[in-house]
N, C-alpha and C positions, 0 to 999 in steps of 0.2 A: 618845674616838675609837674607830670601832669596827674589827674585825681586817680588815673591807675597804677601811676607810678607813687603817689603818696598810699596808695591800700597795700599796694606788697609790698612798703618798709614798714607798717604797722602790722599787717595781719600775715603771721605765719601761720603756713599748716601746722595741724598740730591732730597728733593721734590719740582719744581719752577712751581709755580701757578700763573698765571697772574693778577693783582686785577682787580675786578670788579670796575662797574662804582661808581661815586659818590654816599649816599645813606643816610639816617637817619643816619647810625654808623659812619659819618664821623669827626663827633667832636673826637670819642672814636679812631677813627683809625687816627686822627692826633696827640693825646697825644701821642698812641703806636709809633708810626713812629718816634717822637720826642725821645722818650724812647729809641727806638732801637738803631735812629741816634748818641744818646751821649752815648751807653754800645759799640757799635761797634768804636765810635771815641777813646773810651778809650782802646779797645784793640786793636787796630792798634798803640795810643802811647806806649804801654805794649811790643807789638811784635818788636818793634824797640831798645828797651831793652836789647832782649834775645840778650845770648852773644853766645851760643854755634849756628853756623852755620846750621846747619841740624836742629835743633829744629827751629831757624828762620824761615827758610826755609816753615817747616810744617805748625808752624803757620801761616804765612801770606796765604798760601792755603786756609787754615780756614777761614779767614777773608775774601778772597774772595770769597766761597763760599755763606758767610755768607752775602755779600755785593751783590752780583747776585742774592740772593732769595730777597732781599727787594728790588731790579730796578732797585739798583744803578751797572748797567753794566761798567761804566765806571773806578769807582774806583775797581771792580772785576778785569778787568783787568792791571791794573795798580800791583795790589797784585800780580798776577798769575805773571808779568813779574818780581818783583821784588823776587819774588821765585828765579826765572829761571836765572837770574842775579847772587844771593846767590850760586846757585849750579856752577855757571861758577866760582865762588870762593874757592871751595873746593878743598882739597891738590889733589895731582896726583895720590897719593896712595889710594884714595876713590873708591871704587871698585863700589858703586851703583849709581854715577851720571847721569848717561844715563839711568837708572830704575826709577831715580826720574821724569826728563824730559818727562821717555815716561807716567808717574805715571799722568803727569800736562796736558799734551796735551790727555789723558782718561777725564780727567775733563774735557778741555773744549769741547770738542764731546762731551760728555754727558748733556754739558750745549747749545750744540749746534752753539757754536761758531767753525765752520771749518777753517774758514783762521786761527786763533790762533793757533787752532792744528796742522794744516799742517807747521805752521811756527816754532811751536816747533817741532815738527817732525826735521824737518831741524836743529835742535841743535844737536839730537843727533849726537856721532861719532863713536860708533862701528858698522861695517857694519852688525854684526850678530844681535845688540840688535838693529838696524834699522830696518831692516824684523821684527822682532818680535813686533817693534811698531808699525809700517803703518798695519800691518796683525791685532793686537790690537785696533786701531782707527778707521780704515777700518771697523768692525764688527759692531763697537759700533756705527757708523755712520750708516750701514745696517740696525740695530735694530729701529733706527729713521724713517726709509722708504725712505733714501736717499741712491738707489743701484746704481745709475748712479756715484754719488760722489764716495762710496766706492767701485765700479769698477775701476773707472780711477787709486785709488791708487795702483795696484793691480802692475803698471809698478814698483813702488817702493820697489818691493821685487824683492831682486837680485835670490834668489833662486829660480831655475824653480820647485822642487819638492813643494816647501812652497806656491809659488805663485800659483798650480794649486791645490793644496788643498782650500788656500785661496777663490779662483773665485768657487771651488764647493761648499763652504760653504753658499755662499752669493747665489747660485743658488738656494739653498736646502733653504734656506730663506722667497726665492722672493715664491716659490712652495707653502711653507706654507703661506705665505701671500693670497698666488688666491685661501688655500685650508680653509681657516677658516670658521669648521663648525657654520649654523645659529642658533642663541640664542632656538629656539626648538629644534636643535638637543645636547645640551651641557643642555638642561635644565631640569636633571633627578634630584629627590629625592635622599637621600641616608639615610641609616639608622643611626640614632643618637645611641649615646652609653648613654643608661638609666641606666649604673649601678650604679650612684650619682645623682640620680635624689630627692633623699633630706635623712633627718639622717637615717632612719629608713632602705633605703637601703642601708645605709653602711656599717649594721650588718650583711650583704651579703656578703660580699666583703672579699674573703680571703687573697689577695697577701696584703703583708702589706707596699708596694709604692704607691697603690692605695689607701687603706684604710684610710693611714695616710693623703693625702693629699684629701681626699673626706670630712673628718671629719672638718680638719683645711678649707675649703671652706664652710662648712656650719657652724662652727662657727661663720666666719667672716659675713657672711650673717645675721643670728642672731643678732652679737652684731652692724649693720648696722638698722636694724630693733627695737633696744632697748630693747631687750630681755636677757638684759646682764648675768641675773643669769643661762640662759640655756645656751648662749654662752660661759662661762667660765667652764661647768661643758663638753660643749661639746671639748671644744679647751686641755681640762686636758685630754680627751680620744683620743686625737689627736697627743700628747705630750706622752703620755705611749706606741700608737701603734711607732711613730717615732725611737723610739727606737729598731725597729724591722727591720727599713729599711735598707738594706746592700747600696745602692748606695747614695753615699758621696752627691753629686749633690741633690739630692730627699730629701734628710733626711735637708740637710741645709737649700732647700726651705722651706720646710714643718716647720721649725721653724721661719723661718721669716716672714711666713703667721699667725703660731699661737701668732708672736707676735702681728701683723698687725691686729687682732683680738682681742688681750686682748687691746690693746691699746683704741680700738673701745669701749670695754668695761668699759674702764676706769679703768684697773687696769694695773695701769701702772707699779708696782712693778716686775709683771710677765712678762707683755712687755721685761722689762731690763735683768728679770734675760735668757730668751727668745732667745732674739735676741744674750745676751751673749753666749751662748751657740751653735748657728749658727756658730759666727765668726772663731771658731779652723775648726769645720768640711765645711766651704766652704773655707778655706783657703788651708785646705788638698786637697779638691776637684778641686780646681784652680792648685794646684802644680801637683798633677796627671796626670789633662788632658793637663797640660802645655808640660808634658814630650813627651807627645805622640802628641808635636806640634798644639795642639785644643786650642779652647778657651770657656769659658764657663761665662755666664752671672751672675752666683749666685755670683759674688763678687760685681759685679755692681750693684743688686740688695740690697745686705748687707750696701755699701755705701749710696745709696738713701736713705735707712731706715735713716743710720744715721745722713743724712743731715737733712734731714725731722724733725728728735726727737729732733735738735742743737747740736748736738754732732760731731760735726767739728773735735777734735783732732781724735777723734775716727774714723770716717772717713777716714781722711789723713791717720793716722799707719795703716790703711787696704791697700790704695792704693800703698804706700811704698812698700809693698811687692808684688805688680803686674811689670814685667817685663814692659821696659821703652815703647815698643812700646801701649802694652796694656793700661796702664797708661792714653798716650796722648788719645784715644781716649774715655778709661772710664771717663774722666775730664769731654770733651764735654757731652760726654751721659749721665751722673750724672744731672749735672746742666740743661742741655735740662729738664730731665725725670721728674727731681723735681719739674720744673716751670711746666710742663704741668699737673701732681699731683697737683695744686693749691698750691705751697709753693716756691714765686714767691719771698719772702720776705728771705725765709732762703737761697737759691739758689742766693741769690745776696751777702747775708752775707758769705756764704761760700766761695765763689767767690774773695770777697774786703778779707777775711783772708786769702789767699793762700800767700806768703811768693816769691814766684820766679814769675819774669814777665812771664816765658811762661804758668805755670798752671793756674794766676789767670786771663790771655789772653783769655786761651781755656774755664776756667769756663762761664766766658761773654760771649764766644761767643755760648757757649750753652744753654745758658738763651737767647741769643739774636734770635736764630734759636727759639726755642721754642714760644718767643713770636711772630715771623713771620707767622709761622705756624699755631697760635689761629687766628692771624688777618686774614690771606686768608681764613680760615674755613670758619671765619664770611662773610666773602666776599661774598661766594662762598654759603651759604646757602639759601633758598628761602626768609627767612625773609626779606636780601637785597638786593634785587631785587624789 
């Protein structure tokens, strides 16, 4: 694994919104808070668990994460040190312990906590992968609009060619900061693409990646609207063109839409056989763009589906065959994605089924982001106010 591929299994994005004041929603936002507090205490029992060191590791990142979007900064860092701790345990022959370190002190720059970072900064011990991390935290700190912080780091890169690239970066920065055009000048029309602009144009539409997936969207609209017997007649033409698509990615969407649609329909028989049908061809399409080191969403997608329907084993034999780093982060994103789809209930159940402390760790704590995330919307919307 390489040290970019070890930063995104540690460091997710991650959105921290401050709550608003007291307000009407505040009984509802003390249940959630309650809710969160006891799915996060449980996976921090969970993470203490895991027996393999590096997954530890990852997950307590997680939970810090997930412990700093809801306020609790203190126990965040408490996690983030108990990461850092973990990796000071790792054998000697561990080749990416100072990629994790510089992985954790990106998070907290990013969370805005500097003294942490600069104090993990200070863990690391290769002199090469130090420059590459003060030069990495430095940046991330710039992008905040702290250039003065991420100047002074600039002495911490031993490399004069690195270091004067470094400070031009941040120059070229600060430039664009004095040069950002005003909301009149960035605020042009552009023209929308009407070529699905409902069924009728889709008799238009010759490339058959487009067509298939025009049709399978206005299906689904239909059988949202209760138009079920046109939606099923429409998703069957949907389902015929599909079979014209040559890219693996496109064609396995375009069936988990048509099922996503028959289900809306109520016919759930085609759902199944549907979404069956998906599983080989984005399986091929994951292993493909796998080769060529990419990653691609249609497995994650396929997963959701199947949590959503309760199809937990199904599920899981999807995620089994995702490569381990991929895996840890499709967990969190699965379960997040499910509770924000309103299936808050099955994302828990899939979650308490998971079999190993670390997956059924990461499933909670993406159900637990998720419901962090509904709660500051509401915060944050006019109503409460």
């Amino acid at each position: 694994m390489s040290r970019i591929g070890v930063a995104a299994v540690v460091l997710t994005a991650v959105v921290i919104q401050v709550p608003s004041s007291p307000c009407c929603f505040a009984q509802d936002e003390a249940q959630s808070d309650t809710e969160v507090r006891g799915i996060l205490t449980e996976a921090a029992t969970l993470t203490s668990q895991v027996e393999n060191l590096r997954d530890r590791m990852i997950v307590w990142v997680q939970v810090g994460l997930a412990n700093w979007k809801s306020g609790d900064s203190t126990s965040a860092k408490r996690n983030f040190n108990d990461a850092l701790e973990l990796i000071d345990k790792f054998p000697p022959e561990e080749q990416f312990a100072d990629s994790y370190r510089q992985s954790i002190a990106e998070v907290q720059a990013e969370l805005g906590d500097i003294e942490a970072a600069d104090h993990t900064l200070g863990r690391v011990k290769s002199d090469s992968q130090r420059d590459e991390a003060f030069r990495t935290v430095g940046l991330r700190q710039a992008r905040r609009g702290d250039f003065k912080g991420a100047i002074d780091k600039a002495a911490a890169i031993q490399n004069a060619e690195n270091r004067e690239e470094y400070l031009q970066s941040i120059s070229k920065m600060q430039q664009e900061v004095d040069s950002v055009p005003s909301p009149q000048d960035t605020d042009k029309s552009s023209d929308s693409d009407d070529s699905c602009r409902d069924v009728a144009a889709a008799d238009t539409i010759n490339v058959p990646e487009d067509k298939a997936t025009c049709l399978a969207y206005w299906g689904g609209q239909l059988a949202s609207e209760g138009q079920t017997n046109t939606a099923l007649e429409i998703l069957k033409r949907a389902h015929r063109e599909s079979g014209l698509v040559l890219d693996l990615s496109v064609r396995a969407y375009t069936l988990e839409q048509i099922a996503v649609g028959q289900a809306r329909a109520g016919s759930t028989n085609e759902a199944t056989r549907s979404l069956a049908e998906a599983e080989p061809i984005a399986l091929a399409a994951y292993r493909k763009i796998k080769l060529q080191h990419g990653w691609t969403s249609i497995i994650q997608d396929l997963v959701e589906l199947k949590v959503e329907w309760g199809d937990f084993d199904g599920a899981d034999s999807i995620l089994r065959q995702v490569e381990e780093g991929g895996r840890i982060n499709a967990t969190i994103n699965v379960a997040r994605a499910v509770v924000a789809k309103g299936h808050k209930k099955e994302a828990l159940a899939w979650a308490t089924s998971q079999i190993s402390p670390r997956d059924r760790a990461l499933a909670l704590i993406g159900v637990a982001d998720a419901l962090l995330t509904s709660t500051q919307s509401a915060d944050s919307s006019p109503r409460s106010r």
